[in-house]
N, C-alpha and C positions, 0 to 999 in steps of 0.2 A: 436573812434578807433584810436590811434595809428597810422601813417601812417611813414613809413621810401622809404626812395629813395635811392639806392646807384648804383652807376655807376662802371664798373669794366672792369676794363685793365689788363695791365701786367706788372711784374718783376722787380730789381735792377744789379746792374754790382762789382761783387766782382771777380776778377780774383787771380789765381797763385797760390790757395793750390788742395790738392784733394778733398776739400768738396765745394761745389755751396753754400753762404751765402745768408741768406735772411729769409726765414721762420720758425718759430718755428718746431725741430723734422725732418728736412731732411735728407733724406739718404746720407750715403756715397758716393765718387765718386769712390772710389774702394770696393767691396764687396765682399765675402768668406763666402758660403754656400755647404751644403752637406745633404741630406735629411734623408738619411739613413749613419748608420756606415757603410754600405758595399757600397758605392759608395763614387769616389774621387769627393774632393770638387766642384763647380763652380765658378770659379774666372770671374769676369766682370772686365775689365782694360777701363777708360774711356781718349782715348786722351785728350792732353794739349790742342789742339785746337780744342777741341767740346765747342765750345764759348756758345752756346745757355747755357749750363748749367751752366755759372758761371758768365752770366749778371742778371743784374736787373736794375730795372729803380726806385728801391725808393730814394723819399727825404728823406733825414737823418733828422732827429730830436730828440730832447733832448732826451740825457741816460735816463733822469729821468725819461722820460715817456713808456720807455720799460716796458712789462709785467714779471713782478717777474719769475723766474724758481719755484716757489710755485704756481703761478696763471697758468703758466701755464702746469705743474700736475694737477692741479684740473678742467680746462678745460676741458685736455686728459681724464678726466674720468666722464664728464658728458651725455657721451651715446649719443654723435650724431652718425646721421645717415644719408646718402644719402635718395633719393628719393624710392631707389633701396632695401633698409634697413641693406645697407653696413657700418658695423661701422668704422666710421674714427675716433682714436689715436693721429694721427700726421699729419704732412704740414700743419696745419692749419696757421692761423695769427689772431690778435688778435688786437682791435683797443678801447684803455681799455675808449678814450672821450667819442665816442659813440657807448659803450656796443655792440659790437657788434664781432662776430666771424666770419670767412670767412673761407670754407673748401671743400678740394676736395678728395674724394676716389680714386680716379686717381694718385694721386701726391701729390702738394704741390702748397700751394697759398698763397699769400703772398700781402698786403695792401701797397702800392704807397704812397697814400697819400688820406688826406680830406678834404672834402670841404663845406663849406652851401650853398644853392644855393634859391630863391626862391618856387621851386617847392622838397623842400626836400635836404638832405645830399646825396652830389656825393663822392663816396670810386675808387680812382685806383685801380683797382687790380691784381695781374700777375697770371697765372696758370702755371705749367710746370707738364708730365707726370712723371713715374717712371724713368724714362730716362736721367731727364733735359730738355729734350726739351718744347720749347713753343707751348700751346694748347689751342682752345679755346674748351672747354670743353660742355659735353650735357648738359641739365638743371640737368637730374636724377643724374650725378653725384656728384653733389654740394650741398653744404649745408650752413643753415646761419644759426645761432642762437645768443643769446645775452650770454653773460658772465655766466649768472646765469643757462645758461639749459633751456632755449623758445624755441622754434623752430620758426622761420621766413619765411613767403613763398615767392616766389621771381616768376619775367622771365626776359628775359632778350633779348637786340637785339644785330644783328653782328655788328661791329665797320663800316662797310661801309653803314651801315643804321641809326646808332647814334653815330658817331664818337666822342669822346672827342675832345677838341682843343688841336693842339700840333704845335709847333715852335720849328726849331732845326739850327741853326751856323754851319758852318763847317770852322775850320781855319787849311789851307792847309801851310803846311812849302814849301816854294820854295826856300829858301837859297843853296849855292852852294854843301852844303856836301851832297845836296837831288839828286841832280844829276841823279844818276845813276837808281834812282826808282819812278821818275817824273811821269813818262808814268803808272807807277802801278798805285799812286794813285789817277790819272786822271780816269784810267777807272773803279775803285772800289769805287772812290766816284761816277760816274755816276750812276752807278747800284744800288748804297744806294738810292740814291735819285727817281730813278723811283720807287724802293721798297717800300718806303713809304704809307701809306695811303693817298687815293687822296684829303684828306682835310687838310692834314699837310703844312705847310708855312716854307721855309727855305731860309737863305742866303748863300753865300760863300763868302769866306775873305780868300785872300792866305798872306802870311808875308814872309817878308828876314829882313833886318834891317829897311823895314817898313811892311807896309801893305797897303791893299785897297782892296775893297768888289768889285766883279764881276757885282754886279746890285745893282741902289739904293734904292731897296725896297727888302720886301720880297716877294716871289714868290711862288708859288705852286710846290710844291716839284717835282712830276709826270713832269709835265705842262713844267719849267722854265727852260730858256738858263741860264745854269751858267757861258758858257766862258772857264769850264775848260782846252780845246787846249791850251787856251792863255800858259798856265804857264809855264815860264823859269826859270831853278833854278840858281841864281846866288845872290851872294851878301851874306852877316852877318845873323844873327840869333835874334830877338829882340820878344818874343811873350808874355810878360806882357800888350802890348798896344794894339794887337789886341783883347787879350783874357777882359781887360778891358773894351772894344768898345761892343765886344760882349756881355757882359752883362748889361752894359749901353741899350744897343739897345733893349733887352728882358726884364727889368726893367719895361719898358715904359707899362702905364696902357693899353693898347690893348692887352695885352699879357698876363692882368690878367686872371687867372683862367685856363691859359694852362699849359700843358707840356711842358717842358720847357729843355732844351741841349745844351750842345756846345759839338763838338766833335773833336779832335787835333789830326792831323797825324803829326808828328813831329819824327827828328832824336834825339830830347832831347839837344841839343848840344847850349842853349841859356846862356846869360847872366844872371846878378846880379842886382836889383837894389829894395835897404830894402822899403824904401819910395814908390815907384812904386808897390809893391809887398802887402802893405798894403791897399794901392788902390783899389787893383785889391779883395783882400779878403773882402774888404767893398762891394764890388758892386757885388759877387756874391750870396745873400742870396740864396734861392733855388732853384739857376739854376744848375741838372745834369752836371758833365764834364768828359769827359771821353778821355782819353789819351793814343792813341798808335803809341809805341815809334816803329820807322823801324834804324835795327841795330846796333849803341848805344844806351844805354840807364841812363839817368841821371837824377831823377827825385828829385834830392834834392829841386831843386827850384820852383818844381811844390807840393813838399808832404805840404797837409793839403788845395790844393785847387783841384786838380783832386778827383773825387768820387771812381774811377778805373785807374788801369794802367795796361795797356796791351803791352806787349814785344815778338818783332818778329826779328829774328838774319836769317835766310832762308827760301825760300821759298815765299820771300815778294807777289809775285804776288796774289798765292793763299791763304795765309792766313790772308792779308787784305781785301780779297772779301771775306773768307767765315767768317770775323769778320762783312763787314758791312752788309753779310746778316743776319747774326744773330739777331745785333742791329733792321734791319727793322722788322723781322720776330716778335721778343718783342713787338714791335708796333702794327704792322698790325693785331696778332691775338687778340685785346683788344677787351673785351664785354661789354655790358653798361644793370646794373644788376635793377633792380626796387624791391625792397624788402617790405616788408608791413608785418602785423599780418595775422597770417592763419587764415580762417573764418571755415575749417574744413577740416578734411582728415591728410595727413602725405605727399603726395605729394609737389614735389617742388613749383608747380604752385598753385596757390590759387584758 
């Protein structure tokens, strides 16, 4: 028999229109429904900053290997079903290496990334409800099949009993223009970093026209003094050479086969440097980064190396805590999914 493994997490980070990027067949972020002609419509308005629904945590990977808008119609019409014998259409995702479909009646789900691993092929995967928001979802809701119309039967455990490995950078702007919003994001990165999953491993690196990391190792995200107090904003802007350091540091073979992030609080307000900027593009293969700007915002010299850009002009306090909860929230609700051939039945579980 056939045996498949797949491991399942959550989500990617695409900010700033009204639709949440990621899954094949997602709803709108604004929708306009009316059941009946004789009732006014229902309008749903989804805030700019309802962040959960317009992150994701996938590695990008070649166009080429995207599924056809033909592949997938023809998916949509192969009669899956939940556990429950809820037909799912859409939010699926599709992982055309290894034949495999990923889907939720709930929402929408969406494939991270893959992996081979000894004991079988591990699959990130994200869920999110009708909402946008991040869920980790029942078994009966779920559905796996292969490309062709198999059905797959799976279970699956909570992230804090099978956690994936994950490592995440935080590189703090302390330069003088941060000034005035220092103290925010001292205590909105605190609060990211307990939110984390208690297995995740992080560092901190704050920058002005240098840098230097709070602790010489990585640390336990929960667990670890990062020092944040320390930070005083003063001095120039220079974040090519932290942001290079940071992925030099996650590069390193210990890190293989994690999750993987850096994430930049930054007013945008850095320099130029072609040569260095090159560097910095080599040494990121698929390390997540994710950038948000407090204020200004200039991302000429970051487009084509941040994954996401996220832009906040008021309100910094609250809307870079409820962005790093969001970010941990992605995290934390990942499941780790064991798939295999059904031996009988229609149920999830085999």
């Amino acid at each position: 028999m056939k045996a498949y493994k797949l491991m399942a997490a959550i989500g990617t980070l695409c900010v700033g229109g009204i639709t949440s990027a990621g899954s094949f067949g997602q709803e709108a972020a604004i929708s306009i429904t009316s059941r009946t002609d004789n009732t006014a419509p229902i309008i749903t308005l989804r805030s700019r900053y309802d962040f959960e629904q317009s992150i994701s945590l996938k590695v990008r990977t070649d166009p080429k290997l995207l599924p056809s808008d033909v592949l997938i119609r023809t998916v949509s019409n192969i009669g899956m079903t939940d556990a429950r014998g809820i037909r799912i259409t859409s939010g699926f995702d599709i992982d055309l290496d290894n034949d495999l479909v990923v889907a939720f009646s709930g929402g929408t789900s969406e494939i991270i990334r893959t992996q081979q691993t000894p004991n079988g092929l591990q699959i990130i995967t994200s869920f999110k409800d009708s909402n946008g928001n991040f869920v980790s979802p029942p078994a009966d809701s779920l559905a796996v099949y292969t490309i062709g119309g198999r059905k797959l039967c799976f279970d699956y455990k909570t992230v804090t009993s099978a956690a994936p490995k994950m490592a995440f950078t935080l590189l703090l702007d302390r330069s003088g223009s941060m000034a005035s919003v220092v103290s925010d994001v001292q205590q909105s990165a605190n609060e990211f970093l307990k939110g984390l999953p208690p297995t995740a491993e992080c560092a901190v690196a704050s920058f002005n026209s240098g840098y230097s990391y709070h602790n010489n190792v990585y640390q336990n995200c929960n667990a670890g003094d990062f020092k944040l107090d320390s930070l005083v904003a003063e001095g120039g802007t220079d974040l090519y050479r932290p942001l290079a350091s940071a992925y030099d540091s996650l590069n390193q073979s210990y890190f293989d086969n994690h999750q993987k992030a850096v994430i930049v609080i930054t007013d945008g307000q850095i320099g130029t440097d072609d040569a260095l900027r090159q560097q910095v593009e080599a040494a990121k293969n698929n390390t997540l980064t994710f950038v948000y700007f407090l204020g200004l915002r200039d991302d000429r010299y970051l487009t084509g190396l941040a994954d996401a850009f996220l832009h906040s002009t008021s309100d910094i306090s609250q809307n870079l805590t409820r962005y790093f909860h969001s970010l941990s929230a992605a995290y934390r609700t990942q499941k780790v999914l064991s798939v295999q051939e059904c031996t009988g039945g229609s149920y999830a579980n085999p």
